[in-house]
LOMARDREN-122068 format. One record per residue (C-alpha): residue in one letter; x, y, z. Coordinates in steps of 0.5 Angstrom, whole numbers. Example, Ala and Ser with C-alpha at 12.3 -4.5 7.8 and 13.67 -1.06 7.14 Angstrom:
% LOMARDREN-122068
+---+-------+-------+-------+
! r !     u !     v !     w !
+---+-------+-------+-------+
! A !    25 !    -9 !    16 !
! S !    27 !    -2 !    14 !
+---+-------+-------+-------+
//
This chain:
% LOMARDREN-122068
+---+-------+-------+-------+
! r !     u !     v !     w !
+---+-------+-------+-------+
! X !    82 !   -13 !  -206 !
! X !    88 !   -18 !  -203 !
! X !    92 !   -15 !  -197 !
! X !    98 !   -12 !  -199 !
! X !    96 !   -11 !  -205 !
! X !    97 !    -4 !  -206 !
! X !   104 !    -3 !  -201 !
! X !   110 !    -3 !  -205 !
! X !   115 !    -9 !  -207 !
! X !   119 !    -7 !  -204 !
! X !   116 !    -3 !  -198 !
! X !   114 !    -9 !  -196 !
! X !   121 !   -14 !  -196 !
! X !   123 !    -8 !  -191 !
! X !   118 !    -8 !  -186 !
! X !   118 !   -17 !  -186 !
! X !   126 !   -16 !  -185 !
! X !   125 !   -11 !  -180 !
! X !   120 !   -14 !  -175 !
! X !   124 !   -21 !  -177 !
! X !   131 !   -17 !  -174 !
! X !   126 !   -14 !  -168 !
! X !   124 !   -21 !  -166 !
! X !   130 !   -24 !  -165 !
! X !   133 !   -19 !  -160 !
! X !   128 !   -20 !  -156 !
! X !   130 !   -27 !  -156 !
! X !   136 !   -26 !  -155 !
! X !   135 !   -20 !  -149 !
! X !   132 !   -25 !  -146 !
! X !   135 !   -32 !  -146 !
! X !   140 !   -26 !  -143 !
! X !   136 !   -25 !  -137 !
! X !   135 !   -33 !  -136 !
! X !   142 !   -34 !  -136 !
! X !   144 !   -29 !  -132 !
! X !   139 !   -29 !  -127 !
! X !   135 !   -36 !  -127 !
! X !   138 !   -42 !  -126 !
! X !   141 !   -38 !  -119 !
! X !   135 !   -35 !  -116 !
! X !   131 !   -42 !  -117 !
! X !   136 !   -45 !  -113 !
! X !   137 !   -40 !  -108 !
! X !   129 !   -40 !  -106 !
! X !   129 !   -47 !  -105 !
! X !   133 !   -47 !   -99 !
! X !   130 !   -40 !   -96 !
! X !   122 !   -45 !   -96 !
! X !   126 !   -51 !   -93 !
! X !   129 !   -48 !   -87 !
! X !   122 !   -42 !   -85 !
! X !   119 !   -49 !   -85 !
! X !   123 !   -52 !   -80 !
! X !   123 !   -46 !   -76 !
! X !   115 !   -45 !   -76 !
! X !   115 !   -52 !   -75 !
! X !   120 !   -51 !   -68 !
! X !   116 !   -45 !   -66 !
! X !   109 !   -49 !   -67 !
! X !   112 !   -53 !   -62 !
! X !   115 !   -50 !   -57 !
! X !   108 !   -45 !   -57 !
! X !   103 !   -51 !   -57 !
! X !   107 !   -54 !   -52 !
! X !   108 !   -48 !   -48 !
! X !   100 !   -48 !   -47 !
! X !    99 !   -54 !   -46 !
! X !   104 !   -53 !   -40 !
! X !   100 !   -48 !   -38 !
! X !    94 !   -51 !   -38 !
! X !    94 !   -57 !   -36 !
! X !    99 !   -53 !   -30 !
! X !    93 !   -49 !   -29 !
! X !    88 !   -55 !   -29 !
! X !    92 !   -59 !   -24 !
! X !    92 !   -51 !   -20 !
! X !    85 !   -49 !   -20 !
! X !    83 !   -57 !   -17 !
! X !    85 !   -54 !   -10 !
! X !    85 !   -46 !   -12 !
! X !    81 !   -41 !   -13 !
! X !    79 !   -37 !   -20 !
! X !    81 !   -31 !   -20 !
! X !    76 !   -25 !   -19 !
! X !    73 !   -29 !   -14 !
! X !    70 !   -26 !    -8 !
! X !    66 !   -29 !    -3 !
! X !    62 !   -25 !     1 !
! X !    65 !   -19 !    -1 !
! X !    71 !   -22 !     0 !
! X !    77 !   -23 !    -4 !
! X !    80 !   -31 !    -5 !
! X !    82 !   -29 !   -12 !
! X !    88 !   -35 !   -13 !
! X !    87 !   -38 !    -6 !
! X !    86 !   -45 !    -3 !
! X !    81 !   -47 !     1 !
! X !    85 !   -49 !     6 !
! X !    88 !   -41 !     5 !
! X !    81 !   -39 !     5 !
! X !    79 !   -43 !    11 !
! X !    84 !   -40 !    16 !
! X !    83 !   -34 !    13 !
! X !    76 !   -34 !    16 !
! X !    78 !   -37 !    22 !
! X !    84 !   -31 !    23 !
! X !    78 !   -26 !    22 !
! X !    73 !   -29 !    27 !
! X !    76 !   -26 !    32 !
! X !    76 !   -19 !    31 !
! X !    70 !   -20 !    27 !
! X !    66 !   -13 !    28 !
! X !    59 !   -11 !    23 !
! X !    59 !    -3 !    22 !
! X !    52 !    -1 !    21 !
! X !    52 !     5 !    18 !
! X !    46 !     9 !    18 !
! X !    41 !    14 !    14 !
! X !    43 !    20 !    18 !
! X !    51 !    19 !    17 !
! X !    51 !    16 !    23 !
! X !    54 !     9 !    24 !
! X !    54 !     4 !    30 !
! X !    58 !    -3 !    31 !
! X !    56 !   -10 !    34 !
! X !    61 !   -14 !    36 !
! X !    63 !   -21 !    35 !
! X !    66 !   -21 !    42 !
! X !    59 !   -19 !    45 !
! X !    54 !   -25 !    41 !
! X !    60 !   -30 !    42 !
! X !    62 !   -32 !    35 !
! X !    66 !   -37 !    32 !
! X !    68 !   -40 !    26 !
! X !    66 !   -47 !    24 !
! X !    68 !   -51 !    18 !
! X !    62 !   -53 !    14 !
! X !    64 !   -54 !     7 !
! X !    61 !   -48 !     4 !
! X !    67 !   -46 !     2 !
! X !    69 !   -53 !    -1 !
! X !    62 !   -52 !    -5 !
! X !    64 !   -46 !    -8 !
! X !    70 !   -49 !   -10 !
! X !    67 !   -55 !   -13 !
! X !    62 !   -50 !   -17 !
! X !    68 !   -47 !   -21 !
! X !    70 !   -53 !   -25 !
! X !    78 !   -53 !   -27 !
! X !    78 !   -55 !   -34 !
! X !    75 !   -48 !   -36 !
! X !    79 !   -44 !   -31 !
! X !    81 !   -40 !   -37 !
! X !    74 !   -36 !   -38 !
! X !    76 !   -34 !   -31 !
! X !    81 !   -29 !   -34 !
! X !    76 !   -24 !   -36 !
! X !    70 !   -26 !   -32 !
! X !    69 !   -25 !   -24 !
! X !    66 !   -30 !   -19 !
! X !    62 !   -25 !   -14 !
! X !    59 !   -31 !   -10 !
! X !    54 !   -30 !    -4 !
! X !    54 !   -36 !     2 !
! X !    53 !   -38 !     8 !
! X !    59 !   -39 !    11 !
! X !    62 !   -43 !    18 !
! X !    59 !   -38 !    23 !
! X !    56 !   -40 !    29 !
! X !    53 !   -34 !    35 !
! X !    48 !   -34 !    41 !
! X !    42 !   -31 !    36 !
! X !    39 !   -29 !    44 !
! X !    45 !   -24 !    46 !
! X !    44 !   -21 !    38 !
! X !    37 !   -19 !    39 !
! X !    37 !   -16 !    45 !
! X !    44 !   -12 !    42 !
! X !    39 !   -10 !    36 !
! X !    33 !    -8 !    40 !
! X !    38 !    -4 !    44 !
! X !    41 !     0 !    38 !
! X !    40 !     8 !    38 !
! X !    37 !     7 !    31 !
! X !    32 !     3 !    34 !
! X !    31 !     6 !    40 !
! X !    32 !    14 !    40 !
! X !    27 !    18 !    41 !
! X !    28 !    23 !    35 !
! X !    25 !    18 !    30 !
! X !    22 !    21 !    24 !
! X !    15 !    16 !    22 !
! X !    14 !    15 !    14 !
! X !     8 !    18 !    12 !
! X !     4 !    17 !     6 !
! X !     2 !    22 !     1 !
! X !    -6 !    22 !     0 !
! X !   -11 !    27 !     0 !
! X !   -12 !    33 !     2 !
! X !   -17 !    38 !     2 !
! X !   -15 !    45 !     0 !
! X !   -22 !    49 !     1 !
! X !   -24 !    47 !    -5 !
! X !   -22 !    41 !    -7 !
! X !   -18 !    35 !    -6 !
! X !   -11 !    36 !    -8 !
! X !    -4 !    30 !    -6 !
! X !     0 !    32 !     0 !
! X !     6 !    29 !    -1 !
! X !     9 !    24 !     3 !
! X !    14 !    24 !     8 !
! X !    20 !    19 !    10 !
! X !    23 !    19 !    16 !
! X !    28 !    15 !    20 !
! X !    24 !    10 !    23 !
! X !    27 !     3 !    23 !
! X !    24 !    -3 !    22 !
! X !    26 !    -7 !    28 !
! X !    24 !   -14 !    25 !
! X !    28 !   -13 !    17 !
! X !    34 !    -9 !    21 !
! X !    35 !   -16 !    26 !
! X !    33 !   -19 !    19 !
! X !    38 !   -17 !    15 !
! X !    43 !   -16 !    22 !
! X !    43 !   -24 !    22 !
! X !    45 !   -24 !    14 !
! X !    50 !   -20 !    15 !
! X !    53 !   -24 !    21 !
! X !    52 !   -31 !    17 !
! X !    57 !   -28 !    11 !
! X !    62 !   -25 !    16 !
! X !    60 !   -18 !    12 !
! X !    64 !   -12 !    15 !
! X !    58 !    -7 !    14 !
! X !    52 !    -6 !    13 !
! X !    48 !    -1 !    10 !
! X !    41 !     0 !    14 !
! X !    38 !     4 !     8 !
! X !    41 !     1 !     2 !
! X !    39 !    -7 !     6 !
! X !    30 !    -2 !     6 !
! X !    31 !    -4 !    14 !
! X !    26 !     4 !    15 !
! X !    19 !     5 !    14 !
! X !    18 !     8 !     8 !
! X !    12 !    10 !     5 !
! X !     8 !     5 !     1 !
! X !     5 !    11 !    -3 !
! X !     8 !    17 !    -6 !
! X !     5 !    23 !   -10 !
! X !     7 !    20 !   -16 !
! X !     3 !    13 !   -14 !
! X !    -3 !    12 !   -20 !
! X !    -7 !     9 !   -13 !
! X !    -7 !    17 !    -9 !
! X !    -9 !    20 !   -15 !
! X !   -14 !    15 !   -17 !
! X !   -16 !    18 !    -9 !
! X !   -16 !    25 !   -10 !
! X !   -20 !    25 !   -17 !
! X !   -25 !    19 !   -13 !
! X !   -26 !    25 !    -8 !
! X !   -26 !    31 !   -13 !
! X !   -33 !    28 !   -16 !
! X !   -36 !    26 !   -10 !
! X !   -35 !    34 !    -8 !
! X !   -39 !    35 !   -14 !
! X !   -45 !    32 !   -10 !
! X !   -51 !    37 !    -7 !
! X !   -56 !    34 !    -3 !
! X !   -62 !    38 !    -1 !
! X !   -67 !    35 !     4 !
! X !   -75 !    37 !     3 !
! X !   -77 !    39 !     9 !
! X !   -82 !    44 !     7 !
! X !   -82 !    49 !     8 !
! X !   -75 !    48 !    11 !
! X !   -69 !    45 !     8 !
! X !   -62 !    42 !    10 !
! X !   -56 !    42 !     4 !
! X !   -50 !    37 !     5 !
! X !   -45 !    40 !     0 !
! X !   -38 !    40 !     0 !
! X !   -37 !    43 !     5 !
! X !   -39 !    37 !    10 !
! X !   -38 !    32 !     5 !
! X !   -31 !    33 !     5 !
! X !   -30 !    33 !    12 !
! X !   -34 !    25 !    11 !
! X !   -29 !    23 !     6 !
! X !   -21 !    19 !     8 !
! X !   -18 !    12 !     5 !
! X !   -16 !     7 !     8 !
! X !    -9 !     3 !     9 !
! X !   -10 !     1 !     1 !
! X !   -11 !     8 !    -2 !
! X !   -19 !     6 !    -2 !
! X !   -24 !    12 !    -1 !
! X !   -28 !    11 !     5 !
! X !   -33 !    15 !     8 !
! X !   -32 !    17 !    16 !
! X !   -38 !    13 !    19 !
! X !   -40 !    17 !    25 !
! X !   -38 !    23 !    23 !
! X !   -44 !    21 !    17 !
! X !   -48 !    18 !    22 !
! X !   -47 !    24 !    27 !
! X !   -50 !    28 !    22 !
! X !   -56 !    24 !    20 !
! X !   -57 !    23 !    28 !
! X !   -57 !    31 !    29 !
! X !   -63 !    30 !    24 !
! X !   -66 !    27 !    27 !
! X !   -66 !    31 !    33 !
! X !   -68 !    37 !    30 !
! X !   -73 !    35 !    24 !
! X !   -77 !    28 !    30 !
! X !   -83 !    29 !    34 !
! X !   -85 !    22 !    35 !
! X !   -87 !    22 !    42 !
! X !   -86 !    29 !    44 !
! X !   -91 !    34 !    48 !
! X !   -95 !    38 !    43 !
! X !   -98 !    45 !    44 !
! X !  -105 !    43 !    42 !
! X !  -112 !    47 !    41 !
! X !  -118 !    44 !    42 !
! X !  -125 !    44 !    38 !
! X !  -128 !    48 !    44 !
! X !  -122 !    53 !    44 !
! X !  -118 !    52 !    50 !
! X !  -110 !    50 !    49 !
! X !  -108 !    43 !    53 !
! X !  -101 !    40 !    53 !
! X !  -101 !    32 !    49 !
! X !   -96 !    28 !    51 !
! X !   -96 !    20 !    48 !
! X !   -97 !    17 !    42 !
! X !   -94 !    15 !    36 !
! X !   -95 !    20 !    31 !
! X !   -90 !    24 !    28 !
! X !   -83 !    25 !    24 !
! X !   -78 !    19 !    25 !
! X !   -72 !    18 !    21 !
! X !   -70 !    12 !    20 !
! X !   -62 !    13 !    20 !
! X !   -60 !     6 !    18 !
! X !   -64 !     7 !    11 !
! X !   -62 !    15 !    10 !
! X !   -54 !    13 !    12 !
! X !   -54 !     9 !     5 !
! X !   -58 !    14 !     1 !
! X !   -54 !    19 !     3 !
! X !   -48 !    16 !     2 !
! X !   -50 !    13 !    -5 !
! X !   -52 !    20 !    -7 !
! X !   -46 !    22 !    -5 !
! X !   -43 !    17 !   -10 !
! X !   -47 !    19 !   -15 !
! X !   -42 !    26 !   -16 !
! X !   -50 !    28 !   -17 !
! X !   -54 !    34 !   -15 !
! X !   -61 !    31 !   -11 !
! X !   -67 !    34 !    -8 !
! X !   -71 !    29 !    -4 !
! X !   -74 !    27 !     3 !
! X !   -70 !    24 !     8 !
! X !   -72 !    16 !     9 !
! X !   -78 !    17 !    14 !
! X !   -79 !    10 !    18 !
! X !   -87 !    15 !    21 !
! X !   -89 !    21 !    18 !
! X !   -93 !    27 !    21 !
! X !   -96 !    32 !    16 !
! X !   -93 !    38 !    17 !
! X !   -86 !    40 !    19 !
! X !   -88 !    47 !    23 !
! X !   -85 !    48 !    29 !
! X !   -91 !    49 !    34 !
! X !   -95 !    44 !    29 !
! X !   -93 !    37 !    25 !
! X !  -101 !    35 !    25 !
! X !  -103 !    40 !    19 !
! X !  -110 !    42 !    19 !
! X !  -115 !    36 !    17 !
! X !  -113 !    31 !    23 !
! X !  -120 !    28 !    28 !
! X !  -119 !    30 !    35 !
! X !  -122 !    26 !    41 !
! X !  -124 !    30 !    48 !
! X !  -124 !    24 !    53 !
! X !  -126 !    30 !    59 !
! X !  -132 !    32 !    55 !
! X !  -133 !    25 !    50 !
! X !  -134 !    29 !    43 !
! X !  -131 !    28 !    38 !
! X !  -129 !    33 !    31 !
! X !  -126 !    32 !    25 !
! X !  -122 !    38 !    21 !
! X !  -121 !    39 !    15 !
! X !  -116 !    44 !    11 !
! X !  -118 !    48 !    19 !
! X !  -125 !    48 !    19 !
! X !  -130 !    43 !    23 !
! X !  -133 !    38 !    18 !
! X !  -137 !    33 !    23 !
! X !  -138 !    33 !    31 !
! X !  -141 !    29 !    35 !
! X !  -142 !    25 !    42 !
! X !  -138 !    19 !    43 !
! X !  -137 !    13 !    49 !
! X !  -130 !    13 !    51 !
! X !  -127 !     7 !    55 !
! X !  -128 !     6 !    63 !
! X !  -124 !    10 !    67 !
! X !  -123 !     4 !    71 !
! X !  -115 !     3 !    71 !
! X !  -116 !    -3 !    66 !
! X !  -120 !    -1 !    60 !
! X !  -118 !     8 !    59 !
! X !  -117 !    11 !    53 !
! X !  -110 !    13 !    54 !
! X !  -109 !    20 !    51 !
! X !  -104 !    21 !    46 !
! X !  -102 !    23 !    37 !
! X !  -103 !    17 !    33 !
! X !  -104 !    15 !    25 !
! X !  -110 !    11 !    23 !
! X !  -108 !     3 !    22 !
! X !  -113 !     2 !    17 !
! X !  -120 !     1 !    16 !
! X !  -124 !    -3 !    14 !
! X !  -132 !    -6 !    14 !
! X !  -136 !   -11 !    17 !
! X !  -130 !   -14 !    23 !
! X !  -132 !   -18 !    29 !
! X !  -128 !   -14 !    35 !
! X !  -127 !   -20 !    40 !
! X !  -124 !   -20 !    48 !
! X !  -119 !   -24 !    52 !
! X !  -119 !   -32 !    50 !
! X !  -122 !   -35 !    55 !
! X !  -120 !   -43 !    57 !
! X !  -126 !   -45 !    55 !
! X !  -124 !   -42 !    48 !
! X !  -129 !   -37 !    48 !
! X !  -128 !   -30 !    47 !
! X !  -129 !   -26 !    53 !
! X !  -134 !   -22 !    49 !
! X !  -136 !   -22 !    41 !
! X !  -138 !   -16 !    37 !
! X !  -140 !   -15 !    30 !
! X !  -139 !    -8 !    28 !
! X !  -139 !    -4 !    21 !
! X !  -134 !     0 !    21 !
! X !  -127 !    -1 !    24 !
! X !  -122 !     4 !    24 !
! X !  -116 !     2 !    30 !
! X !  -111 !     7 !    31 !
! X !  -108 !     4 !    38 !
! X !  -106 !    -3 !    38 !
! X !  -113 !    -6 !    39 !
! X !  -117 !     2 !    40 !
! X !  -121 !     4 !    34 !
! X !  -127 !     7 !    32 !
! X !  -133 !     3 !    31 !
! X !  -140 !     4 !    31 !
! X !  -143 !     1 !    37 !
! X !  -151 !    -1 !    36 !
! X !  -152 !    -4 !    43 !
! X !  -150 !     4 !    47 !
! X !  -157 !     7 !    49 !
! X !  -153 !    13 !    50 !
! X !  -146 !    18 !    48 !
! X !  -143 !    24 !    51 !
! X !  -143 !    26 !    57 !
! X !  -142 !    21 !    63 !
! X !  -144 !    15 !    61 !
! X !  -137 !    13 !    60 !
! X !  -136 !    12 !    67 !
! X !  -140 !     7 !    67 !
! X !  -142 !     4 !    61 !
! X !  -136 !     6 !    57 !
! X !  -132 !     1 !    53 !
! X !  -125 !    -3 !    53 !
! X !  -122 !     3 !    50 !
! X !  -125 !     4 !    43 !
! X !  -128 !    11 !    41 !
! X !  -136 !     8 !    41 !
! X !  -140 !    12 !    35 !
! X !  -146 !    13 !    33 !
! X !  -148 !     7 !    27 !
! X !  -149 !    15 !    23 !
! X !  -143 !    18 !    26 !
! X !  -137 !    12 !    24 !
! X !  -140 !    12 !    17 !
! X !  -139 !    18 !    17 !
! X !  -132 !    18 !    19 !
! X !  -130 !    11 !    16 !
! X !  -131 !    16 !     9 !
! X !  -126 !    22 !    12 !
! X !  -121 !    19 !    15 !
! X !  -115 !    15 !    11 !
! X !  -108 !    12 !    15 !
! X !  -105 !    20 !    14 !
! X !  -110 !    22 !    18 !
! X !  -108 !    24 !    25 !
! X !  -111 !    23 !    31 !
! X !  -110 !    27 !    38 !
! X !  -115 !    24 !    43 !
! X !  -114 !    28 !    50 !
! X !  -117 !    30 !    56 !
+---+-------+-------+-------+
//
């Protein structure tokens, strides 16, 4: 179908002409407008836009040339001054000459005074009178100024310049130290000294005890400080804020005391218990404790003579090298045996380093204590037990007990009694022994032995003294000994010493007695 094909002739004129007519008004509505409005406004706003611009341009100028002036003003000014904000040495020279600054130091030398204020609230003063202080120009001023450029003096507008220098000042450093050591903060007998925390034992364990702070100054920062603040031609002086008192190195919340305490919690742990049968001794944390302290670096260290006054008290108790002992012969009587080198004897440098490394260790431990000889018993009358060989030089016999009975008894030969070659009664061990040895005297000159004599069996408990057989003795027991007797040694029968030779070992004791 074509368009408009069903809308009436006449309908369709109508329309056309409406539109037509609706068109041309609004042509002529708006040619209206131009007319009235267009030509004028144009025109107007064309001479708005030229004069702003002249204005604009004006004000630009005059703004940019204005700041120029300042600037280069300001350049020229801060070549001889200041920034502002700056203070040197706590005091304020914002804006200022150095020439300013430098009279303003020398006006101020003269009733220079340092107030000392101090922990307690008290304060003191030095006096610049009394250390004969001067001004000196030196240039530290001039080298501040030089330092702040005047071509960037704008950023000093929100900036500040604290500036800390040695200025132009000269005293007699002889007459402030002794104005220093005479201070009352120095000198006063009310002085509280600084404790650190460390450990400390509660009854039970070791806990911090806290530190304490005192008042004490340190003669050698405070004079130290002192001068500083003399050379800055500073007004005052803070003896706490500037550290011139002791304080503690550690506190309570230092890592180095807790790492203590927990160190010596655990050697508390330990137990040592001493076999000495049938008796014991314990070292527990009762007597650890009173062993254990730290040195000037929180180091846990143990108190050497009181581990060695304990060990020596051991000693004491529990040695019998060299005492009297209470013996009862083979024939029945009791005699009094001094001498010899048998016993108990502690060796207390070995048995401080076993105790102390026990102690480490936080470990329970039973042992022995670090025996340099050894008896066979710790009873209280008898270290010698009851197998042991027994030599009566007044009645030349000899026995040999073992586990309290006689075993063997025979006659033997003893040395002369001549003040030269005498048995010497007293406790002994058996060295060693050994078979088929050659016993020989004194080197002659010559380089020949005094005497020579084979022997089977040989058995020293005393230096050179020993058992042996002796093949060339007609006789034993009785007196024969007074004048055929040896140069010491116990002669035997060649049956008797190999008897013996198979009885007796190096933990045998030996009593020879009168």
């Amino acid at each position: 179908m074509k368009k408009n094909e069903n809308i009436p002739e006449e309908e369709l004129r109508i329309s056309d002409q409406d539109h037509t007519m609706d068109s041309e008004n609004e042509i002529a509505r708006k040619t209206r407008i131009k007319h009235r409005r267009g030509p004028r406004k144009k025109k107007e706003k064309r001479r708005i836009s030229k004069a702003a611009k002249k204005r604009i341009a004006i004000t630009c100028g005059s703004i940019v040339g204005i700041v120029a002036v300042a600037y280069f003003g300001g350049v020229i000014f801060f070549q001889s001054h200041f920034y502002p904000g700056t203070t040197i040495n706590g005091n304020s020279f914002s804006l200022r000459s150095v020439h300013d600054a430098e009279d303003y130091m020398a006006e101020q030398v003269a009733g220079y005074t340092l107030t000392l204020n101090e922990k307690d609230g008290g304060t003191e003063t030095i006096s610049g009178k009394d250390i004969d202080i001067s001004y000196q120009e030196s240039g530290a001023l001039e080298k501040v100024k030089e330092e702040q450029n005047p071509f960037l003096w704008p950023t000093a507008l929100w900036t500040k310049s604290d500036v800390t220098t040695e200025v132009g000042i000269e005293y007699d450093e002889a007459k402030l130290e002794s104005l220093v050591s005479s201070l009352e903060c120095v000198t006063s007998e009310g002085q509280t000294a600084s404790e650190n925390a460390k450990p400390a034992y509660d009854g039970n364990q070791f806990v911090i005890q806290e530190e304490v702070v005192g008042n004490q100054v340190n003669q050698e920062t405070l004079l130290q400080k002192v001068k500083e603040a003399v050379s800055g031609f500073n007004q005052e002086m803070n003896l706490e804020t500037e550290g011139c008192y002791i304080t503690p190195a550690y506190t309570k919340d230092s890592p180095e005391v807790q790492a203590a305490v927990d160190t010596m919690n655990k050697y508390l742990q330990s137990k040592i218990t001493y076999d000495l049968s049938p008796k014991t001794e314990v070292v527990d944390k009762t007597l650890i404790s009173q062993w254990l302290t730290v040195d000037e670096n929180m180091q846990v260290t143990f108190n050497t003579d009181q581990v060695n006054a304990y060990i020596a008290q051991l000693a004491t108790k529990y040695n019998t090298v060299g005492t009297t002992r209470t013996f009862v012969t083979g024939r029945g009587d009791t005699v009094q045996v001094s001498g010899g080198d048998f016993g108990w004897y502690l060796n207390q440098e070995d048995e401080y380093a076993a105790l102390v490394a026990n102690i480490q260790s936080g470990e329970e431990v039973s042992r022995e204590p670090k025996w340099s000889r050894r008896g066979a018993d710790h009873g209280d009358d008898n270290d010698y037990g009851d197998t042991y060989a027994e030599v009566d030089l007044t009645t030349q016999k000899f026995w040999f007990f073992q586990n309290g009975e006689v075993i063997m008894n025979c006659d033997i030969v003893s040395g002369t009694p001549n003040g030269e070659d005498d048995t010497p009664q007293g406790s002994y061990d058996l060295t060693y022994k050994t078979k088929n040895a050659v016993l020989r005297g004194e080197l002659l000159a010559n380089g020949e032995y005094s005497y020579e004599s084979p022997v089977a069996f040989w058995m020293p408990f005393n230096g050179d003294i020993g058992f042996h057989d002796a093949s060339w003795q007609t006789r034993f027991g009785g007196d024969w000994y007074l004048t055929h007797g040896s140069h010491g040694c116990i002669n035997m029968k060649y049956d008797d010493a190999a008897k013996l030779y198979d009885l007796i070992n190096e933990t045998t004791p030996i009593i020879c007695h009168f």
